[in-house]
C-alpha positions in Angstrom: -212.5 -41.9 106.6 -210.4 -39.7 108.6 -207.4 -38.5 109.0 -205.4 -38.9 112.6 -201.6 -39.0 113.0 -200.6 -42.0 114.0 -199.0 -42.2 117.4 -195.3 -44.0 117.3 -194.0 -45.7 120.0 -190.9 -43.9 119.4 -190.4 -40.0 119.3 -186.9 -38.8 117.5 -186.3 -35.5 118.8 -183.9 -33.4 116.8 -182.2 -29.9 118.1 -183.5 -27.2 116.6 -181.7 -26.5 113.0 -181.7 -22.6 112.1 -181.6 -21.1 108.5 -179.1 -18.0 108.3 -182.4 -15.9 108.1 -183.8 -17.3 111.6 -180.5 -17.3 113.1 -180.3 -13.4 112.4 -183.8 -13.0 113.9 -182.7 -15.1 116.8 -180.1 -13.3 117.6 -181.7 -10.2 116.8 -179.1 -9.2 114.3 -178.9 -8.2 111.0 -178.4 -11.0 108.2 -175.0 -9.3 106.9 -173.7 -9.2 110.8 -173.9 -12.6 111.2 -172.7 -13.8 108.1 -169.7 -11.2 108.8 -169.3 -13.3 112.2 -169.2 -16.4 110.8 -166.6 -15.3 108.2 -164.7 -14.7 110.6 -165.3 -17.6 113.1 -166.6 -15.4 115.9 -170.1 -17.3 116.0 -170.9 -21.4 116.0 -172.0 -22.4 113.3 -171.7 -25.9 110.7 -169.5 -24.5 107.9 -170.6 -26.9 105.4 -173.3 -25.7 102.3 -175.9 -24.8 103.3 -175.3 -22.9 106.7 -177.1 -24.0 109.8 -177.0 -23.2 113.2 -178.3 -25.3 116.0 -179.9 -22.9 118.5 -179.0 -24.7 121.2 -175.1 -24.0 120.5 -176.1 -20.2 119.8 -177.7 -20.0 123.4 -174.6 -21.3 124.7 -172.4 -18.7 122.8 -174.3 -15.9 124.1 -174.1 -16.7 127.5 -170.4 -17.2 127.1 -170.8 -13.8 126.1 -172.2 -12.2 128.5 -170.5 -9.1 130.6 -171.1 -9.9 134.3 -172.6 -7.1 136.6 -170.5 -4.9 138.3 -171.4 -3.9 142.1 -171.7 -0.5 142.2 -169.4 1.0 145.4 -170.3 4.0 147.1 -169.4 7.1 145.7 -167.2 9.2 147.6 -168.6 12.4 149.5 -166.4 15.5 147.5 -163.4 16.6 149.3 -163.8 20.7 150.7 -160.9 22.5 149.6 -158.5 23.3 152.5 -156.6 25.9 150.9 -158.5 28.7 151.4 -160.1 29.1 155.2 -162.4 31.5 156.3 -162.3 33.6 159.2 -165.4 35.3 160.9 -163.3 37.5 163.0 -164.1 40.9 160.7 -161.8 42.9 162.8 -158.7 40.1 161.8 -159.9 40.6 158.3 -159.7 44.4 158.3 -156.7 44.5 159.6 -155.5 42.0 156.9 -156.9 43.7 154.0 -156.3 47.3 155.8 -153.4 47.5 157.2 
């Protein structure tokens, strides 16, 4: 005799549940960060004993989360200082620095 799963006709499909521990690692956290988060109410999560997370609401928190991408605008060419102009007349300067 062998053994072979037995093929319902139904399928129940449940979200996936997370531990605090595989939340952490989902997130890519530390265990003590998220449990500070969820102290605090900053992160979804069921509050009732024991702690679970459904990953699906996690996914959806991050992307709530996320910073959009700022367009980068041209920087502007630097501005030559005007306040000191040069002259290539050497006589004009002599005579300025001369007499």
């Amino acid at each position: 005799m062998s053994f072979e799963p037995k093929n319902h006709a139904f399928a129940v499909t449940y979200p996936e549940i997370l531990t605090e521990p595989e939340a952490a690692d989902f997130l890519r956290i530390g265990l003590t960060k998220l449990r500070e988060m969820r102290r605090e109410k900053l992160v979804p999560h069921n509050p009732k004993k024991p702690i679970r997370y459904l990953k699906s609401s996690l996914l959806e928190w991050m992307k709530e989360q996320e910073v959009p991408v700022k367009k980068s605008a041209p920087k502007p060419e630097p501005k030559r200082s005007t306040t000191y102009k040069t002259n290539t007349d050497k006589s004009a300067l002599r005579k300025g620095i001369l007499g």
